[in-house]
Structure formats: structure tokens, C-alpha cells
C-alpha positions as CSV (number, residue, x, y, z in Angstrom):
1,X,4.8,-11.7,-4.6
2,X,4.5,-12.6,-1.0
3,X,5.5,-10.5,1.9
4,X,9.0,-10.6,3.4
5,X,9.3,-12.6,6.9
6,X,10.7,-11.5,9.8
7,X,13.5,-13.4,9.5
8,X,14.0,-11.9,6.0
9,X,13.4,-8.4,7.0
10,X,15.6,-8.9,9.8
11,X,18.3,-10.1,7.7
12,X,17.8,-7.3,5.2
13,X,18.4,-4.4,8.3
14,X,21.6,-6.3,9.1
15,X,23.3,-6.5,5.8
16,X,22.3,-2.7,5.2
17,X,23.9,-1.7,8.7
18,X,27.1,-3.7,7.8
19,X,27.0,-1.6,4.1
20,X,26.4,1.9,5.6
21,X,29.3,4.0,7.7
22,X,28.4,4.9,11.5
23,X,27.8,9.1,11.0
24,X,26.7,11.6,13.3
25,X,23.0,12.2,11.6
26,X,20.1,11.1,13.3
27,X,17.5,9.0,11.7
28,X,13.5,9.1,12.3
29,X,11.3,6.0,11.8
30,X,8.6,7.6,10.1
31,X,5.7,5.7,10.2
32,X,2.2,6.6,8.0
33,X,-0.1,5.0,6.0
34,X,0.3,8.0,3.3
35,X,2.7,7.2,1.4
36,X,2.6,10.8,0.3
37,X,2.8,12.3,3.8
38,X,6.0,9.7,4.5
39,X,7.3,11.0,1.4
40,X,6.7,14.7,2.3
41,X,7.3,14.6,5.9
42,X,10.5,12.2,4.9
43,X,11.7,15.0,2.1
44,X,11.6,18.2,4.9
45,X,13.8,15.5,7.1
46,X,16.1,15.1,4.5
47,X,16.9,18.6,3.9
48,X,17.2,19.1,7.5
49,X,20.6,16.8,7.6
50,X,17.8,13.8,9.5
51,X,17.5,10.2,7.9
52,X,14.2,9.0,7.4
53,X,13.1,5.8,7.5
54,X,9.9,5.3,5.9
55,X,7.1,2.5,7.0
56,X,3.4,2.0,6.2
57,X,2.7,0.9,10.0
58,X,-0.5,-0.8,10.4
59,X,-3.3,-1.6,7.9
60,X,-6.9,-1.9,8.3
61,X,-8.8,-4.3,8.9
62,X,-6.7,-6.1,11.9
63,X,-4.3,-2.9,12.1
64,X,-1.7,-5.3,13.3
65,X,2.2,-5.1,11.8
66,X,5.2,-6.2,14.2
67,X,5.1,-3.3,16.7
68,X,1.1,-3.9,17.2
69,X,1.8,-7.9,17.8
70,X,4.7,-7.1,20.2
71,X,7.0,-8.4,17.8
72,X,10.6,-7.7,17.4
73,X,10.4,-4.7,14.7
74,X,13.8,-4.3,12.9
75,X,13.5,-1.0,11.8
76,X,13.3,0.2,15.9
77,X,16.5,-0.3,16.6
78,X,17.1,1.9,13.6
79,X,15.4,4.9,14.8
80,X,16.7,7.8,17.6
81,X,12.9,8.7,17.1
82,X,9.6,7.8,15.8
83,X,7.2,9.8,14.0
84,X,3.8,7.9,14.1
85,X,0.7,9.1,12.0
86,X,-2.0,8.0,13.9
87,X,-5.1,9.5,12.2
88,X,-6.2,6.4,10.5
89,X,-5.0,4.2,13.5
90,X,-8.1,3.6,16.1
91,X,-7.9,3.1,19.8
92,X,-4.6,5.7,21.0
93,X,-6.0,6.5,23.7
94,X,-7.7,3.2,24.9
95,X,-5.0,0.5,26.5
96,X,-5.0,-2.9,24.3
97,X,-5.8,-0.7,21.3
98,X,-3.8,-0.6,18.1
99,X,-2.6,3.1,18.4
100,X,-1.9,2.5,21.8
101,X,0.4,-0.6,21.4
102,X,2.0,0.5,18.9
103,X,3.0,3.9,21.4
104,X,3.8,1.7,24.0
105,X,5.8,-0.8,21.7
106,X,8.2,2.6,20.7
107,X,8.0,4.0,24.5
108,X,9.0,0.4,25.9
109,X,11.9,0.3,23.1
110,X,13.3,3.6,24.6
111,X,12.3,5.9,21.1
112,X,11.1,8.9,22.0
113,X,7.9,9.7,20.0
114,X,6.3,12.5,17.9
115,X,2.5,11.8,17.1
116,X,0.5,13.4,14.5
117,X,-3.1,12.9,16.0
118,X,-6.6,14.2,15.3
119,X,-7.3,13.6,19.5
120,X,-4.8,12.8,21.8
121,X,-5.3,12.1,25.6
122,X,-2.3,12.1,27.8
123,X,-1.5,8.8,28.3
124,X,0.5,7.4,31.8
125,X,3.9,7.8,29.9
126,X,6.2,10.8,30.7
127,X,5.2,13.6,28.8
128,X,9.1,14.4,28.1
129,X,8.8,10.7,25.7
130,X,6.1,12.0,23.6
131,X,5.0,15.4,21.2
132,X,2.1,16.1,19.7
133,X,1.3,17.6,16.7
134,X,-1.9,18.0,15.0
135,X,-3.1,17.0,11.9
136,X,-0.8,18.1,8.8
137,X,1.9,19.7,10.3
138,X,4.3,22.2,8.5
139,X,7.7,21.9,7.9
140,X,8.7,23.8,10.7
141,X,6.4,22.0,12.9
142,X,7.9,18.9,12.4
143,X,11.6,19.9,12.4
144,X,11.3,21.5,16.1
145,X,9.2,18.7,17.2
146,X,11.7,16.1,16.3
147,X,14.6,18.1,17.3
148,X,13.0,18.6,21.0
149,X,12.5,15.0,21.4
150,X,15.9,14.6,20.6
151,X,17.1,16.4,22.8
152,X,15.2,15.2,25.5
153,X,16.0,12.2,25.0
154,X,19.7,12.8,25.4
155,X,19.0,13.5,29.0
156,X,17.4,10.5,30.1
């Protein structure tokens, strides 16, 4: 089976926003190449009243998806925040780097950002966009950190 296009995916986001009612909850992209960590992490979300909205994000060897190629993701306009994984992503720190587009590519889209990194160097963005956790987070962890992005975002 061959992967879905854009135009497909794009389609696909649009016919499940026409099928699903407008509602108060707030829904996290959640983006990890551990599909056991999406599920977990995406579980502890769940049982907090959040939506998540699980992707795989980039894959070695080019670590390119949508976000990484500038693309128009669909899932983005989804999301009040994104969760990004990126201890298997290389380069967060370095500008034209596949962890740092794909940042950037949230950041520029207005999504305030949690990041669960190994080494993290402040970046030229406003720290108020962006929370860091380290690797594995708890439950709890991840709750507050995605609640106080949330709520700074609300005042921008």
C-alpha cells in the first residue's frame, strides 16, 4: 500500500472536521517516533479531558515529513499545541536542521510547543512559545507542561 498524498491527507482532516462537533477540549499534536511513547503520552492526555492527535513525525534517513519540507501539514491546524519528541530527531539546535524546522514550522504556525529533548539550547524564539522537558517525562510532567503552554498561549 502506498502512502497517502497530501491532497489525500488533506482531504481526510476535512471530512473528519465536518463529522466531529466544535467542543471546548483542547487537542495536542503529539508527535514521536515511538509509537509506544505516543500511545502513552497520548493515554495520560486522554484521561486529562485533552485530545491527542498522534503522528510519527520524521523518519530517518532524510528525516523529512511535511513540517520538515515546509509543507502545508494538515494535522497543524488541528492542534492548540504540539508535543514534539525530538530525541531521535538530529540538528534542534542548529538552524536548517531537521529538529529545528520542524520547531520553527510549529512556532511560525502560531502552536505553542512542548519538547521532550535529551539537549536543548535556547533557540531565538520567545521562551513563553516553547517547554522543555527531559527525556521520559511523567504524567504529571506532561500535564502541567501542556497546560502552561496553554495558557500562555491564550495571552498572546
Amino acid at each position: 500500500m502506498e502512502p497517502a498524498t497530501h491532497t489525500e491527507v488533506t482531504a481526510i482532516v476535512h471530512e473528519m472536521l465536518d463529522v466531529i462537533p466544535a467542543t471546548t477540549r483542547k487537542t495536542v499534536l503529539l508527535v514521536s517516533p515511538d509509537g509506544a511513547d505516543r500511545e502513552r503520552f497520548g493515554g495520560w492526555l486522554e484521561s486529562a479531558g485533552i485530545d491527542p492527535v498522534n503522528c510519527p513525525g520524521p523518519h530517518a534517513p532524510e528525516f523529512s515529513c511535511l513540517g520538515t519540507s515546509n509543507c502545508a501539514c494538515p494535522l497543524v491546524g488541528l492542534a492548540d499545541v504540539a508535543v514534539l519528541d525530538m530525541r531521535r530527531l538530529p540538528g534542534l539546535a542548529t538552524p536548517g536542521r531537521p529538529g529545528w524546522r520542524l520547531l520553527r514550522y510549529y512556532l511560525e504556525h502560531g502552536k505553542p510547543v512542548v519538547l521532550i529533548a535529551d539537549r536543548y539550547r535556547k533557540p531565538r524564539f520567545r521562551p513563553e512559545q516553547v517547554f522543555l522537558l527531559r527525556p521520559n517525562p511523567g504524567r504529571e510532567s506532561l500535564l502541567l507542561a501542556v497546560r502552561a503552554v496553554l495558557r500562555e498561549a491564550a495571552t498572546w
